[in-house]
C-alpha atoms as one frame of an Amber mdcrd trajectory, in Angstrom:
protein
 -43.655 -55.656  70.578 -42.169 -53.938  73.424 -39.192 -55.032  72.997 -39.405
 -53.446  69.614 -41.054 -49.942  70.892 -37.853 -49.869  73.139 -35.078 -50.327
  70.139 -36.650 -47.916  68.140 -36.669 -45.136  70.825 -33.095 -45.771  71.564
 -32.129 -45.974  68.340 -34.150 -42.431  67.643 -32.328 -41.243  70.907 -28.798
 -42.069  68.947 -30.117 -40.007  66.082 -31.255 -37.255  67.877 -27.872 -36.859
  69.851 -25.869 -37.133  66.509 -27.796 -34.190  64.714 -26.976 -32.200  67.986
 -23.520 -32.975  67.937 -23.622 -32.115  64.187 -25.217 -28.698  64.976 -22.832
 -27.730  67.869 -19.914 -28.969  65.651 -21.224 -26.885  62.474 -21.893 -23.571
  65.107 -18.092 -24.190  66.489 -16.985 -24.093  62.825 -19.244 -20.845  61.885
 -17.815 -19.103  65.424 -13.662 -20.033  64.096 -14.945 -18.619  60.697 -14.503
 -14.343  59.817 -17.636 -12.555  59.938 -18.834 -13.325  56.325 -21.573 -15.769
  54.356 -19.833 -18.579  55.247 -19.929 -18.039  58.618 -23.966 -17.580  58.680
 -24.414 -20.335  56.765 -22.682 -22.534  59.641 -24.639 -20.789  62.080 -27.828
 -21.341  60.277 -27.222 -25.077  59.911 -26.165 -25.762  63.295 -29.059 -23.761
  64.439 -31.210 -25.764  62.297 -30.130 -29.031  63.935 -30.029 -27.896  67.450
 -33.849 -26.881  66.912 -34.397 -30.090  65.641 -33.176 -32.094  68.161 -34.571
 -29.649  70.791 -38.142 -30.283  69.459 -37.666 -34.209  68.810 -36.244 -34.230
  73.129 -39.127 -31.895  73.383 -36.981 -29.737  75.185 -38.977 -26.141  74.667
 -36.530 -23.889  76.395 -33.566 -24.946  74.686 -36.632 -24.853  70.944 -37.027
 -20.927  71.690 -33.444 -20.717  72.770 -32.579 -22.049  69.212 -35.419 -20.231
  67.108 -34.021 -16.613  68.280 -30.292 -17.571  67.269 -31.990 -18.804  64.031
 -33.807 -15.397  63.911 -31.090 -13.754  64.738 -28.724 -15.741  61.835 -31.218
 -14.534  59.449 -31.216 -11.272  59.996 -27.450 -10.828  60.043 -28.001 -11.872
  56.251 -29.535  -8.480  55.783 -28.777  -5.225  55.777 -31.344  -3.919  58.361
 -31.290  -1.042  61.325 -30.563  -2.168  64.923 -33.884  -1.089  66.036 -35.595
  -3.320  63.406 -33.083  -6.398  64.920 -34.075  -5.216  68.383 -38.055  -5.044
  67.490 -38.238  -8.297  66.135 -36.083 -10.088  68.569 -37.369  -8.494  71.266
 -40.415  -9.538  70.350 -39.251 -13.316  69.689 -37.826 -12.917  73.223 -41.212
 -12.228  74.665 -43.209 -14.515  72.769 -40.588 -17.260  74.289 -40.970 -16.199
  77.995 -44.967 -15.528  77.557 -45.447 -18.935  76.449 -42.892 -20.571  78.905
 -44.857 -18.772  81.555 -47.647 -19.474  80.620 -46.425 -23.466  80.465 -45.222
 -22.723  84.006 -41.428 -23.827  83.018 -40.110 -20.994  85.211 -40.088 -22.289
  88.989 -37.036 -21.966  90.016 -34.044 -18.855  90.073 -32.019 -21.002  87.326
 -35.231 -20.889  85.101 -34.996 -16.878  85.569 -31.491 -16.985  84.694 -32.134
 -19.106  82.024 -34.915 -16.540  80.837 -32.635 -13.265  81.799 -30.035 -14.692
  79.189 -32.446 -15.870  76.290 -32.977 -12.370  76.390 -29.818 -11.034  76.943
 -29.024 -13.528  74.383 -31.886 -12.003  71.835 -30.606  -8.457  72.704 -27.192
  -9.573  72.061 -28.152 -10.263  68.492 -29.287  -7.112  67.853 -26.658  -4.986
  69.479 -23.013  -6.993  68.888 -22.275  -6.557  71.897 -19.576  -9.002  73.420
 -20.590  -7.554  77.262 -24.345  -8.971  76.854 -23.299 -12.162  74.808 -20.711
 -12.604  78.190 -23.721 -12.408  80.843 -26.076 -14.283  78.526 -23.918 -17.000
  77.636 -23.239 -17.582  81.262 -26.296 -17.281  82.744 -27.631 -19.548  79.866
 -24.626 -22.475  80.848 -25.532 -22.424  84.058 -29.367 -23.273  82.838 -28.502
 -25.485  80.291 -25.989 -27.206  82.650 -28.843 -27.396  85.538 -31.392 -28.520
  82.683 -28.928 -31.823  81.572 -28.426 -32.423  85.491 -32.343 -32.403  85.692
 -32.577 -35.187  82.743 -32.863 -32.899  79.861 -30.134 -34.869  77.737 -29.923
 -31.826  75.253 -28.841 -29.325  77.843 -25.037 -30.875  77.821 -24.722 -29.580
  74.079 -26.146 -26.020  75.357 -24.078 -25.921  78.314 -21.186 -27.071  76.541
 -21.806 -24.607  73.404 -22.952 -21.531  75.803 -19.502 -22.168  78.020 -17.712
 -21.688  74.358 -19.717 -18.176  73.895 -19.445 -16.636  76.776 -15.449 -17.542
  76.883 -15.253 -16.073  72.898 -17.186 -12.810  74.687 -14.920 -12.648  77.825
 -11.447 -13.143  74.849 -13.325 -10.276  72.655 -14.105  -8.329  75.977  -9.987
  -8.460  76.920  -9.704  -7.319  73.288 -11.072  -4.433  73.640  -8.862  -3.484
  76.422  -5.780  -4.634  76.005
């Protein structure tokens, strides 16, 4: 019977790692993509996926992390004000870091950095602003990079999808002045 218990978790581990790699494929896709339905739609199912996984590795950073770009992908479908985007997820932001507080997740400076760019990361959404997606995405691939280090399997796909970010801000940052 052990045996058995043992196949089926690694077998459930396989799964879990190829819905990741299906979500950061499908949220590589959406960030090649112009600015459009299309687009969200990738970002929407690769969020989808990446939440998934994160709550099957019960990995509740990287859960929250995922539920505010969801939020976020949501709301681009709409035509609303930034201060309604910044209300709402501002207020996803804080719900995040109230309950990882209150789960005592944040211990060390890389959990604050991870924190500082979930919100910078939130905010980002709100504003379109490639200088906070550049500080969030880094300080959130350092986190996720520390977090896979640590054991936390699912952190490689953040790290490796936050390192894509932040580089996209820093190209759209040299945009803007050159």
């Amino acid at each position: 019977m052990n045996e058995e218990v043992m196949e089926l978790k690694v077998k459930s581990n396989r799964i879990n790692l190829g819905v990741s790699i299906i979500g950061l494929i499908l949220v590589i896709v959406g960030a090649m993509l112009p600015p459009i339905i299309t687009q969200k739609v990738f970002f929407v199912s690769g969020a989808v996926c990446l939440l998934i996984a994160s709550c099957v590795d019960r990995a509740e950073f990287f859960a929250f992390l995922n539920a505010i770009v969801l939020l976020g992908t949501v709301i681009a479908f709409f035509h609303v004000s930034v201060t309604f985007k910044l209300v709402l997820l501002g207020i996803a932001g804080v719900i995040a870091l109230g309950y990882l507080f209150k789960r005592e997740y944040i211990k060390t400076i890389i959990d604050i950095l991870g924190c500082v760019g979930l919100l910078l990361l939130a905010f980002g959404y709100a504003v379109s602003n490639p200088f906070v997606y550049l500080f969030g995405g880094f300080f959130l691939t350092i986190y996720s990079y520390t977090a896979y280090k640590n054991g936390v399997r699912i952190g490689l796909i953040f790290a490796i999808l936050n390192a894509i970010f932040t580089v996209m801000a820093l190209i759209g940052i040299l945009r803007l002045f050159g």
